[in-house]
C-alpha positions as CSV (number, residue, x, y, z in Angstrom):
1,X,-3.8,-15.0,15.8
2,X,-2.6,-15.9,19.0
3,X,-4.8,-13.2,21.2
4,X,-7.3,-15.6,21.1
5,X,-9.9,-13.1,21.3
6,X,-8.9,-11.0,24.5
7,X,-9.2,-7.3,24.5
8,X,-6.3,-5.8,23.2
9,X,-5.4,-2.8,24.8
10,X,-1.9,-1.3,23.5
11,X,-1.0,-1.6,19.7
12,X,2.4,-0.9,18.6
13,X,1.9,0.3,14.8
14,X,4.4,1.4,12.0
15,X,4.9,2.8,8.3
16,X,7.0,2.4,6.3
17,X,5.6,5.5,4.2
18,X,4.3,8.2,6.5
19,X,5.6,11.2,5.0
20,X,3.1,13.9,3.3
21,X,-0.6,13.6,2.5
22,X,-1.4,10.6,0.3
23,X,-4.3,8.1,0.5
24,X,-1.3,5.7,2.5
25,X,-0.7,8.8,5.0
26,X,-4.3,9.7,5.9
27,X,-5.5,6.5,6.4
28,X,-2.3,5.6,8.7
29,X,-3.2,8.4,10.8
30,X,-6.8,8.0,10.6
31,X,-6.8,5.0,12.4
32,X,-4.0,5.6,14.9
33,X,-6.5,8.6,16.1
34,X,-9.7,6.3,15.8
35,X,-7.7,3.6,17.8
36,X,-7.0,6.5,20.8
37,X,-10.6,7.3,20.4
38,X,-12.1,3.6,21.4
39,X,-9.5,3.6,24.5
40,X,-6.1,1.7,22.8
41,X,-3.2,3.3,23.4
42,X,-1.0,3.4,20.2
43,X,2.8,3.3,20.4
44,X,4.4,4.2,16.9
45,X,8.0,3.1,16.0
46,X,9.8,3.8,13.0
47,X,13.0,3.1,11.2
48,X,16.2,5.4,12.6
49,X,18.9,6.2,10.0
50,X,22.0,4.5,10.5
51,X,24.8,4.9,11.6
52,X,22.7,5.8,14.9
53,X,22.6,2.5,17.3
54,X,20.4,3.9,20.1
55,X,16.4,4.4,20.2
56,X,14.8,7.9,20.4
57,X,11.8,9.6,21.1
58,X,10.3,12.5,19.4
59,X,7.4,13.8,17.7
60,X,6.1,13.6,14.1
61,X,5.5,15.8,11.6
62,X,2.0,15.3,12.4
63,X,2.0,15.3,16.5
64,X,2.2,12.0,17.6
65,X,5.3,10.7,20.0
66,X,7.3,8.4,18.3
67,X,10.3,6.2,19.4
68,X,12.4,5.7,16.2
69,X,14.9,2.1,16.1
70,X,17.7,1.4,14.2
71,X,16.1,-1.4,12.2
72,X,18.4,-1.2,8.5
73,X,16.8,-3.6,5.7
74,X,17.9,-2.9,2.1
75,X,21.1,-0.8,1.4
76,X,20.4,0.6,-2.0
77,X,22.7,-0.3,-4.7
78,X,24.3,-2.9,-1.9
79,X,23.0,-6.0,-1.9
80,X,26.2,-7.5,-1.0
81,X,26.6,-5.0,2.4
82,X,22.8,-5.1,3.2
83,X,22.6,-8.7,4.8
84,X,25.6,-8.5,7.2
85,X,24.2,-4.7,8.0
86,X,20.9,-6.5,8.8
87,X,22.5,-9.4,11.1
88,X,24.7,-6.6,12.8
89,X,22.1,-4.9,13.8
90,X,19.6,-7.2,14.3
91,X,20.5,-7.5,18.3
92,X,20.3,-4.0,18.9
93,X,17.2,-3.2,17.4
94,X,15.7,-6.6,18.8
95,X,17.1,-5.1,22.4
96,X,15.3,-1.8,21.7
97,X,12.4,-3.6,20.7
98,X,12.3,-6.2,23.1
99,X,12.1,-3.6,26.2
100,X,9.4,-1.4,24.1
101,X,7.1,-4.2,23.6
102,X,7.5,-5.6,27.4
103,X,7.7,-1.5,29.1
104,X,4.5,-0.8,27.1
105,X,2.9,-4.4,27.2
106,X,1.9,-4.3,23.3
107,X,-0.6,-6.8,22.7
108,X,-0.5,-6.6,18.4
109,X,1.7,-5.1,16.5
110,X,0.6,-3.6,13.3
111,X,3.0,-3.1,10.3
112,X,1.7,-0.9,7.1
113,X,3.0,-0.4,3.8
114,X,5.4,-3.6,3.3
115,X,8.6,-3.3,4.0
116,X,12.2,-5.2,4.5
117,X,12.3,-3.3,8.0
118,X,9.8,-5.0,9.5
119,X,11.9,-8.3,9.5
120,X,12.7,-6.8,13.0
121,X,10.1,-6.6,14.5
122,X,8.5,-10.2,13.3
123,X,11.4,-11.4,15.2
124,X,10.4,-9.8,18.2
125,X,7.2,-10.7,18.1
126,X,7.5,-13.9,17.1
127,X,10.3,-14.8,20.4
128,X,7.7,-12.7,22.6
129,X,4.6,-14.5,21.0
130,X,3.1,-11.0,20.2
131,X,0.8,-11.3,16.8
132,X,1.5,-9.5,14.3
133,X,-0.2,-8.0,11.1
134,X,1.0,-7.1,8.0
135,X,-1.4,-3.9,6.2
136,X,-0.4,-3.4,2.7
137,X,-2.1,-0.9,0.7
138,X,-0.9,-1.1,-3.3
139,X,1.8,0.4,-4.5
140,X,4.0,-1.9,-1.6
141,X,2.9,-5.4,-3.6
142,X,3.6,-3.6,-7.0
143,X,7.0,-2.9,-5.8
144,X,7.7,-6.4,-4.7
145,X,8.0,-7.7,-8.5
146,X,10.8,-5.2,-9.1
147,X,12.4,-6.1,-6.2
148,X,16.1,-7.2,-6.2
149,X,16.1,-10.8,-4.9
150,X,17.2,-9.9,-1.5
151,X,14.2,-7.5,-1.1
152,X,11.6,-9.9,-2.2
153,X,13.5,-12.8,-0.1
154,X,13.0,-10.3,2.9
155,X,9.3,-9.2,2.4
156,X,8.4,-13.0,1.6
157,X,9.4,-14.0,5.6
158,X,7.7,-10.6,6.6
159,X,4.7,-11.8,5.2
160,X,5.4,-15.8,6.6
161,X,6.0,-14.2,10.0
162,X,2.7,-12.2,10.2
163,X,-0.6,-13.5,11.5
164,X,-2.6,-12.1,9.2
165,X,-2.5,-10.1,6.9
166,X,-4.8,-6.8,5.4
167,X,-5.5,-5.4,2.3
168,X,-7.8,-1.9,1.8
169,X,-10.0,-3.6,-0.9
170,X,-11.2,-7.3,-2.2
171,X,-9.2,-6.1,-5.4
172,X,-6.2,-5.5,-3.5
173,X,-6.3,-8.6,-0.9
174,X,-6.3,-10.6,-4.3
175,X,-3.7,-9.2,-5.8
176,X,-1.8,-9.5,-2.7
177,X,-2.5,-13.4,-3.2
178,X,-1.0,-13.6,-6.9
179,X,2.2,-11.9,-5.2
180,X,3.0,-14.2,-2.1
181,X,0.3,-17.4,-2.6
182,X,1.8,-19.1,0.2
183,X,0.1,-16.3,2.6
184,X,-3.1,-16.9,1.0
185,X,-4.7,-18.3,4.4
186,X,-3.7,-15.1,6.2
187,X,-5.1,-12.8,3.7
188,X,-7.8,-10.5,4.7
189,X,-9.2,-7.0,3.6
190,X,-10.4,-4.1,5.2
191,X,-12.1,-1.2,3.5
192,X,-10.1,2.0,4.3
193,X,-12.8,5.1,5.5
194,X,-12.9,8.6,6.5
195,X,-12.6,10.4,9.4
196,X,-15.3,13.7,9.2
197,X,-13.0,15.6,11.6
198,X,-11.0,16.5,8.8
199,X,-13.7,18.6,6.8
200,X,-14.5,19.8,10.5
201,X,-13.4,23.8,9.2
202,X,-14.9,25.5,6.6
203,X,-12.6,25.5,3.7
204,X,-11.7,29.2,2.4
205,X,-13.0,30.3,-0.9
206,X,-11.6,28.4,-4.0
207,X,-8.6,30.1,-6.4
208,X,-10.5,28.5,-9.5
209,X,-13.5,31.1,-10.0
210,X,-14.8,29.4,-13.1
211,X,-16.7,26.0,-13.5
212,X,-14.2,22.8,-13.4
213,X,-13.6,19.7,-13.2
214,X,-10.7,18.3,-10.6
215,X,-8.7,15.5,-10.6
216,X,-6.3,14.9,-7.2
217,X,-3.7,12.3,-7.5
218,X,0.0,12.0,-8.3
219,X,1.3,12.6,-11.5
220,X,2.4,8.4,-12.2
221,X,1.3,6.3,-14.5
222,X,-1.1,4.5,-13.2
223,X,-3.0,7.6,-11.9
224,X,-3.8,7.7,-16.0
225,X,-3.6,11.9,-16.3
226,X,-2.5,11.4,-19.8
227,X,-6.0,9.7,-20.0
228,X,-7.6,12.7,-18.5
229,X,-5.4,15.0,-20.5
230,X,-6.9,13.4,-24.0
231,X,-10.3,13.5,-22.9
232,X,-10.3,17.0,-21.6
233,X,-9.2,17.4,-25.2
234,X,-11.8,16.0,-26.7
235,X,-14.4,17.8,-24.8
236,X,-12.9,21.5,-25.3
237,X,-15.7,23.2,-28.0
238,X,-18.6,21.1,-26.1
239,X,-17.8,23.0,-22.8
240,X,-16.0,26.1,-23.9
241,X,-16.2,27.8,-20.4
242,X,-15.2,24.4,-18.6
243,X,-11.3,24.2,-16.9
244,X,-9.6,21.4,-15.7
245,X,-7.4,21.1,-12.0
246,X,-5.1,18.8,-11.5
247,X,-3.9,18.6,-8.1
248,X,-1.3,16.7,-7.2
249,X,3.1,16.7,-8.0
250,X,5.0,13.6,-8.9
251,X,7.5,12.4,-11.2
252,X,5.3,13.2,-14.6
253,X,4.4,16.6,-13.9
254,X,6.5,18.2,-16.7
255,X,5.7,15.5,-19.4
256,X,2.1,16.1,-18.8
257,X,2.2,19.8,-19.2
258,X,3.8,19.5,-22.0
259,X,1.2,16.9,-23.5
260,X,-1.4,19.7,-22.2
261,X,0.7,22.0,-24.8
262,X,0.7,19.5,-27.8
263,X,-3.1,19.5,-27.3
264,X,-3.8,22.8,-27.0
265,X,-5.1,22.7,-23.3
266,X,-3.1,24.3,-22.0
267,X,-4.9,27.5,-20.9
268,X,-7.9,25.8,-19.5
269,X,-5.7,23.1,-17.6
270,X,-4.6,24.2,-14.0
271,X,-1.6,22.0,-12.6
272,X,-1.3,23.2,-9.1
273,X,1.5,21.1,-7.6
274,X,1.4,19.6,-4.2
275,X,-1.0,21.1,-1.7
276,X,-2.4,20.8,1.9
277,X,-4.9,19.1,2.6
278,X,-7.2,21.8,4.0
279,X,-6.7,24.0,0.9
280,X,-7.6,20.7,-1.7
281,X,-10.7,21.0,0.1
282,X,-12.0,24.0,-1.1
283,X,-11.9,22.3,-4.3
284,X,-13.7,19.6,-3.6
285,X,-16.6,21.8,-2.8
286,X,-16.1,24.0,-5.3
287,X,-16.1,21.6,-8.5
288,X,-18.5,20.7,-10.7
289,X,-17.4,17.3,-11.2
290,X,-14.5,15.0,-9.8
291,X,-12.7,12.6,-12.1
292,X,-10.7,10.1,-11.5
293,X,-9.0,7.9,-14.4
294,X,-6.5,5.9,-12.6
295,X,-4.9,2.6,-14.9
296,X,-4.6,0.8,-11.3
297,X,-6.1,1.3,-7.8
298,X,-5.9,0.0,-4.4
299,X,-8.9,1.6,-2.9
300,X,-9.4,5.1,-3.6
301,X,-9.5,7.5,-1.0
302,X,-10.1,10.5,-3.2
303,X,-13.5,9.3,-4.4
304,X,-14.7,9.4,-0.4
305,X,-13.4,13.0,0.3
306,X,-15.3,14.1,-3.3
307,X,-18.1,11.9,-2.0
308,X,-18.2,13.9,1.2
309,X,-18.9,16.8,-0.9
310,X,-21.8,15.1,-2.5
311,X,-20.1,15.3,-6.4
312,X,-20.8,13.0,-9.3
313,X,-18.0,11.0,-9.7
314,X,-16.5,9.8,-13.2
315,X,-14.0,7.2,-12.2
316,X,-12.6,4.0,-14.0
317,X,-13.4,0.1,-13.5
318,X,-10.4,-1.0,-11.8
319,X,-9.1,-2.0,-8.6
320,X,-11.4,-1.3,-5.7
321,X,-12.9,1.5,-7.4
322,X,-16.0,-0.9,-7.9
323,X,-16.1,-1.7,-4.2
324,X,-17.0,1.9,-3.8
325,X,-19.0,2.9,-6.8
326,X,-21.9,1.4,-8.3
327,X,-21.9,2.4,-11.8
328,X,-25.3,4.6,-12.4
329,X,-26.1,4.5,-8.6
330,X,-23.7,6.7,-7.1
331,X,-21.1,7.0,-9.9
332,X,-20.4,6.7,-13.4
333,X,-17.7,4.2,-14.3
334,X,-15.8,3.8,-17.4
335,X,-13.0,1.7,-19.0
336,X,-9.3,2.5,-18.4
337,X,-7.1,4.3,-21.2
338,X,-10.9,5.1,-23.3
339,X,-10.6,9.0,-23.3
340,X,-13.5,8.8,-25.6
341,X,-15.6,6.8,-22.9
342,X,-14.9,9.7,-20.1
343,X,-15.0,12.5,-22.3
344,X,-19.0,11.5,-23.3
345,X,-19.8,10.6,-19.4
346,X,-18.6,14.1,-18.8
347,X,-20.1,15.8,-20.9
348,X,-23.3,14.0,-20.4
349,X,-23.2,14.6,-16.8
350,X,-22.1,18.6,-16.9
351,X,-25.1,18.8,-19.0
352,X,-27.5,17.2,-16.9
353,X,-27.2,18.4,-13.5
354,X,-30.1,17.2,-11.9
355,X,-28.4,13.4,-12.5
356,X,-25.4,14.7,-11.5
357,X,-26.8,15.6,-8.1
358,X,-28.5,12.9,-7.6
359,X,-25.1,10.8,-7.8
360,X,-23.5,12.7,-5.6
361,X,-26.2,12.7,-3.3
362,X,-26.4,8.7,-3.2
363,X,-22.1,8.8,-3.1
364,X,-22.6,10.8,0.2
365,X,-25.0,8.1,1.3
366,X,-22.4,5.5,0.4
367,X,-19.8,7.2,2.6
368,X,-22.1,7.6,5.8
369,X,-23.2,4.0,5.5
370,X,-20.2,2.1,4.6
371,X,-17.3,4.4,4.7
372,X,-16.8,6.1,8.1
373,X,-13.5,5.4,10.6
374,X,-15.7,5.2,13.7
375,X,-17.2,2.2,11.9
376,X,-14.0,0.3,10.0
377,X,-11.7,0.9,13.3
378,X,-13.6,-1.7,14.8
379,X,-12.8,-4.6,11.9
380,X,-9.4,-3.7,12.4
381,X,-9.8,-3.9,15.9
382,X,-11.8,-7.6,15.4
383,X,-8.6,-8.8,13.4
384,X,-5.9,-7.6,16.3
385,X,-8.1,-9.4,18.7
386,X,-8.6,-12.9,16.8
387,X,-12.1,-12.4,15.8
388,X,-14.2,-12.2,13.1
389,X,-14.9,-8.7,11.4
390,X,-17.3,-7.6,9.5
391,X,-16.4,-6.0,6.5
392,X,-13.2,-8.1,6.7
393,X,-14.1,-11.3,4.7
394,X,-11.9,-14.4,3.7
395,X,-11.3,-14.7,0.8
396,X,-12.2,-18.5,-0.6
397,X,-9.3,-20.3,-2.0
398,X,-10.4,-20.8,-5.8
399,X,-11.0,-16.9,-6.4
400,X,-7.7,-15.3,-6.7
């Protein structure tokens, strides 16, 4: 980093994916408003649709001012127009961005979610000697291997123009390795946290009025609800008054309630669909256990909002899921794609309660103690600035 340890005061960040409420989404804002809370000031920009050629200022969705650039990367289904698009524009949006980062004096600039975009602004920051670093956060990285070759020739001189850059977990910082080895030396993580202020109001009584167990996540693959689907199957006459909620949309919806059909679930399995955040939390506090039996995952905010609510946790042993739970402690953990294996940790736990508290008690004490934004803001604060951070540890060479 070429900060060399001075304070740094204004942070120009970006997302490349900063639309609705995912785990990406909260924790972008999270620590845009835990930045403004230790005295930065934090200048968003975001990618304009083209044709538009000029910069402008409005607010987001979610209330912050935001100047919005003409940066283009990858024309979908163009290849062959996407590269002279880039170079066309390049000088405009390097103009725009030239004046913001000089008007505003931007010490760092923070990119999250990887993206071809942010070729434009490594450009600027690398001809104003800004640093920059690159946050990535999963499903970005997974996307790179089924990228067309322009993509992934773009996000590889991203990721060769940013100082460092930050992955949410151990898990994922090692994964990012395996994907773009030469950036190995710049490779650092940062556990994402959570910011209290959002449980602040009282959440209204819960829809579900009889005992269940919840599951919040997208309807993907990886988010393994098929997994959850077979289990909840196979646990239906050992808790005959127990429901399952799914909260959550995405592309597998339909195929999933039609698997809960096939297996006869159907009327004790509660797909709500999309929902705000506020009203997710009233089922949170409401459930009698939370779930979570994802095939692949980054970090896992989910588990730290159901952790808040001091619930025994049933989650799988992958990604940074580990970092968080400590299978027996605070958690149980089980093997991904073993319906069998979550299906016998539920029941066990729904039938001993006092254990059940007593892991979500201890998950609680994991998020106060290891979890919190007013605490993680600062390691992402040590990284802009050049120095070490705490829970942001190099990873050695030999262990990717």
């Amino acid at each position: 980093m070429s900060t060399d340890g001075k304070r740094v005061r204004n942070i120009l960040l970006t997302s490349a994916d900063d639309a609705g409420v995912g785990g990406v989404q909260i924790m972008f804002r999270d620590l845009v408003r835990w930045l403004e809370h230790s005295g930065r000031q934090v200048h968003l920009v975001y990618q304009s649709p083209l044709p538009r050629a000029g910069l402008v200022e409005r607010t987001t969705p979610w209330g912050h001012r935001a100047f919005y650039c003409p940066m283009p990367a990858i024309i979908r289904g163009s290849s062959l127009l996407s590269l002279p698009i880039i170079l066309a524009y390049l000088p405009i949006a390097f103009g725009h961005l030239a004046r913001l980062v000089r008007r505003h004096k931007i010490d760092v600039i923070n990119c999250h979610f990887l993206s071809g975009y942010f070729i434009h602004l490594v450009v600027v920051a690398h001809v104003l000697r800004v640093p920059v670093v690159v946050s990535v956060h999963g499903a970005d990285v997974d996307l790179y291997a089924r990228s067309s070759r322009l993509e992934r020739f773009l996000l590889r001189l991203v990721m060769r123009g940013a100082d460092r850059v930050v992955a949410c977990s151990e898990a994922m910082a090692r994964q990012t390795i395996q994907a773009f080895p030469d950036a190995r030396a710049k490779v650092t993580y940062v556990h994402n946290g959570v910011d209290l202020a959002r449980f602040a109001d009282v959440p209204g009584a819960c829809a579900q009025r009889q005992p269940f167990l919840l599951c919040v996540g997208r309807h993907v693959h990886k988010k393994g609800i098929d997994t959850l689907l077979h289990a909840f199957a196979l646990i239906r006459h050992d808790l005959p008054d127990m429901s399952l909620v799914l909260v959550g949309g995405g592309p597998l919806l339909e195929e999933h309630q039609a698997l809960a059909r096939t297996l006869q679930i159907e009327s004790r399995v509660v797909f709500t669909g999309n929902m705000a955040h506020a009203d997710v939390t009233s089922f949170f506090a409401a459930c009698t256990l939370f779930l979570l039996p994802s095939r692949a995952e980054p970090f896992g905010i989910v588990l730290l909002e159901a952790a808040y609510h001091k619930k025994a946790i049933v989650g799988t042993r992958v990604g940074g899921v580990p970092e968080i739970i400590v299978d027996g402690f605070n958690g149980v953990l089980v093997e991904p794609d073993a319906p069998a294996s979550m299906a016998a940790q539920i029941v066990a736990l729904v039938r001993d309660p006092r254990r059940a508290e007593l892991l979500g008690a201890h998950a609680h004490q994991t998020l106060i103690t290891r979890f919190l934004w007013q605490d993680r803001v600062h390691d992402y604060i040590a990284i802009y600035e050049g120095r070490p951070a705490a829970a942001a540890l190099d990873l050695e060479p030999g262990l990717a």
